[in-house]
N, C-alpha and C positions, 0 to 999 in steps of 0.2 A: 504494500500500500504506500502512496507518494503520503511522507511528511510533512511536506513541503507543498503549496499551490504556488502558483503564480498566473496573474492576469494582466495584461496590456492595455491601455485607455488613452486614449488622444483626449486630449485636454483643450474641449470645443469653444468656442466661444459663448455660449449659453452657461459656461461654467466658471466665467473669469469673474472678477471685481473689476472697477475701473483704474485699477493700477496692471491690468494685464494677467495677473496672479489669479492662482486656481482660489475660490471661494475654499475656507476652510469646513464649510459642512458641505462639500463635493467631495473633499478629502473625506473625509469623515465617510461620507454616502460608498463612495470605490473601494474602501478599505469594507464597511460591511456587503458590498455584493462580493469580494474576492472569499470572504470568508463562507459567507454562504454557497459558494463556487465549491472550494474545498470542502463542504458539508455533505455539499448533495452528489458528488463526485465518490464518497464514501458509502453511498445509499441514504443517508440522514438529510432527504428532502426537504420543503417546508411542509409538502403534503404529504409524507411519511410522520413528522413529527406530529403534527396538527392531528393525524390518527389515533397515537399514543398520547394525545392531549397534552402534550410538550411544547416547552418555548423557550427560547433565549431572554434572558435579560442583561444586557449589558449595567454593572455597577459601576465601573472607572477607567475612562482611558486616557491616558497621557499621549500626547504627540511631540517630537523634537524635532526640528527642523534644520537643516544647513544650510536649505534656500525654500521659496516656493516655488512648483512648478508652475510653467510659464503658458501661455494662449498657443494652442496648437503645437505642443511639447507633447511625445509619447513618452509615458507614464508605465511603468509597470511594478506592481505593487507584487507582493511575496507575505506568505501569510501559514503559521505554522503553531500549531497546540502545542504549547509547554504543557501539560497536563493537570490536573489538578489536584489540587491541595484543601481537604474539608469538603466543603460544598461546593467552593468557587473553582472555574476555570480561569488558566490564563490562557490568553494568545496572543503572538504577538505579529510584530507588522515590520515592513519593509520599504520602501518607496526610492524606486530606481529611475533613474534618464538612460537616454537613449544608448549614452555609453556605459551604462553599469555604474557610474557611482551613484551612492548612497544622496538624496535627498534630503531623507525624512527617516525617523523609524518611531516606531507607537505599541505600547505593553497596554492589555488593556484585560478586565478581570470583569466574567462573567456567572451568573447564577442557570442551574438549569431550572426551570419552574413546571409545575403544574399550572397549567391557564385554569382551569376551568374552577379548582381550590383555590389558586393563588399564592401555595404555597413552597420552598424550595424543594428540590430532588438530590439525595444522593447520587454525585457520580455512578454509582454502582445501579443507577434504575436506566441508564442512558443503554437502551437494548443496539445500541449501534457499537461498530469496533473503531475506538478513535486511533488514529494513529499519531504518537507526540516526537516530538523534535529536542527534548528538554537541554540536550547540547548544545544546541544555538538558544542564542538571546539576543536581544533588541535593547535589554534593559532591568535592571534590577523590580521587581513587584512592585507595582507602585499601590500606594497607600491612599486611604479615601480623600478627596481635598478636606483640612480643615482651616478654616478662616483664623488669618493672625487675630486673639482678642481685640486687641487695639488697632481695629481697622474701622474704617467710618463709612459706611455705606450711605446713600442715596438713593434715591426712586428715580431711575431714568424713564421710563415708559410702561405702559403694562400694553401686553399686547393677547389676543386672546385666540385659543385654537380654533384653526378653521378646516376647510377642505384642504386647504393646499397642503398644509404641514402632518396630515394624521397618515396613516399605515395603514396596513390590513388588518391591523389589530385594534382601530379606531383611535389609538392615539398618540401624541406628538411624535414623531418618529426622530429615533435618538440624533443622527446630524443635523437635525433642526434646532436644536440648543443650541448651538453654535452659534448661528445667526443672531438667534436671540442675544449672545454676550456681545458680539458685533456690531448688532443695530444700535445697541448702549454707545458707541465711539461717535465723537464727530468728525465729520473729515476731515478737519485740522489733526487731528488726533491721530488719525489712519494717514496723512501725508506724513509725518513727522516720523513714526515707528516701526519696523521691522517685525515678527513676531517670531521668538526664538520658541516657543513651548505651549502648547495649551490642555489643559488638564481641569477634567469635568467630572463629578460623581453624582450620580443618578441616584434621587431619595425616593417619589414617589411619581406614578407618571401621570401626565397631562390630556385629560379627556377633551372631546369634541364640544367644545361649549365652555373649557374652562379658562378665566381671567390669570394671565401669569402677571404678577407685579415685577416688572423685572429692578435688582439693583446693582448698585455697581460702585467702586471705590475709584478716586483720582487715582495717575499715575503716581507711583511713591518709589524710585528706586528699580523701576524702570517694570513693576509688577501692576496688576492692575485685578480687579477680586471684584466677581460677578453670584449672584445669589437669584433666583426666581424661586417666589412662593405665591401660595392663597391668598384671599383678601385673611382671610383666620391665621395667618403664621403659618402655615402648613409646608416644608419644603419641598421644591421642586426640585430642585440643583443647586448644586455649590461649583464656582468654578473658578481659574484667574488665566491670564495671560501673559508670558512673562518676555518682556520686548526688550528691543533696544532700538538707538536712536538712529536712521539713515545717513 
């Protein structure tokens, strides 16, 4: 069985920002269809899973970057199970240019779930044969985000799920967060900085009709700390971006 996937992606115009750069929840979006690629390549479909009433949920994924890929740049992402440990999986990620070097790379830590209870699955109920890589790594485990106490947030916008951003599972679909810590920037803000890291952890997910308050900290040190919750406290996500200056 290959350990290892890899997928190829031209990086369209309908996926840039207006700095020419791929959108970072497009990154995000490539990285889970390469993954889902090596899943159903294994037999472990979405409609195999969805039979055994199984699902992914992604809890945290870190991304690092060396550059962003560019408008009309072929892309090819690599994506391989380190295995897991407790309940959680890890997987991690790869992001290549045309000539092989490294881009990007992204460790990111998954739950297997029961959809229909809700609630987590041991490894040991996954009736598929995963095949892991745990020799290779992209990156040490990464840790759930937790916000510096002494960080001062703010309400940048609240924005509310619609058609556009939900999944087959009716809600916010996970590279849509992204956006949401994005749309917090202003262009002044996004002309100025570069973005070396971003790192998100998933609390509770975002139904078709729900208000996200989104907030967000100044640059401090070249970090910057995003939070979406309920109108009640309730979190969404915790997330930050960690830049520097062009």
């Amino acid at each position: 069985m290959n350990n290892m996937w890899a997928e190829t992606y031209l990086v369209h115009s309908n996926d840039i920002d207006y700095k020419s750069e791929a959108r970072l929840s497009v990154l995000l979006a490539l990285m889970q269809r390469t993954a889902d690629a090596h899943l159903e390549h294994i037999g472990a479909s979405r409609d195999q899973m969805m039979a055994q009433n199984m699902g992914w949920m992604l809890i945290t994924m870190e991304l690092r970057f060396q550059r962003t890929p560019k408008a009309m740049e072929n892309i090819t992402i690599q994506t391989w199970n380190k295995g897991a440990k407790g309940a959680l999986w890890q997987r991690d990620f790869r992001i290549m240019d045309q000539a092989g070097n490294i881009v990007a790379e992204a460790c990111s830590i998954w739950a297997l779930v029961d959809i229909g209870k809700r609630k987590l699955l041991r490894p040991s109920a996954f009736p598929f044969e995963v095949p892991t890589a745990a020799e290779d790594s992209a990156g040490e485990t990464p840790q759930k985000v937790e916000l510096p106490e002494n960080v001062i947030l703010h309400e940048a916008y609240r924005s509310v799920v619609r058609y556009s951003g939900i999944d087959a599972n009716g809600h916010l679909n996970n590279s849509r967060y992204a956006d949401l810590c994005m749309d917090a920037l202003s262009k002044e803000e996004l002309d100025k900085i570069r973005i070396q890291s971003f790192k998100i952890t998933y609390q509770h997910e975002a139904l078709t009709g729900d208000e996200i308050e989104v907030y967000r900290s100044e640059i401090v040190d070249g970090m910057i700390y995003f939070k979406g919750q309920a109108s009640d406290g309730n979190p969404y996500f915790e997330a930050y971006l960690e830049t520097v200056l062009n």
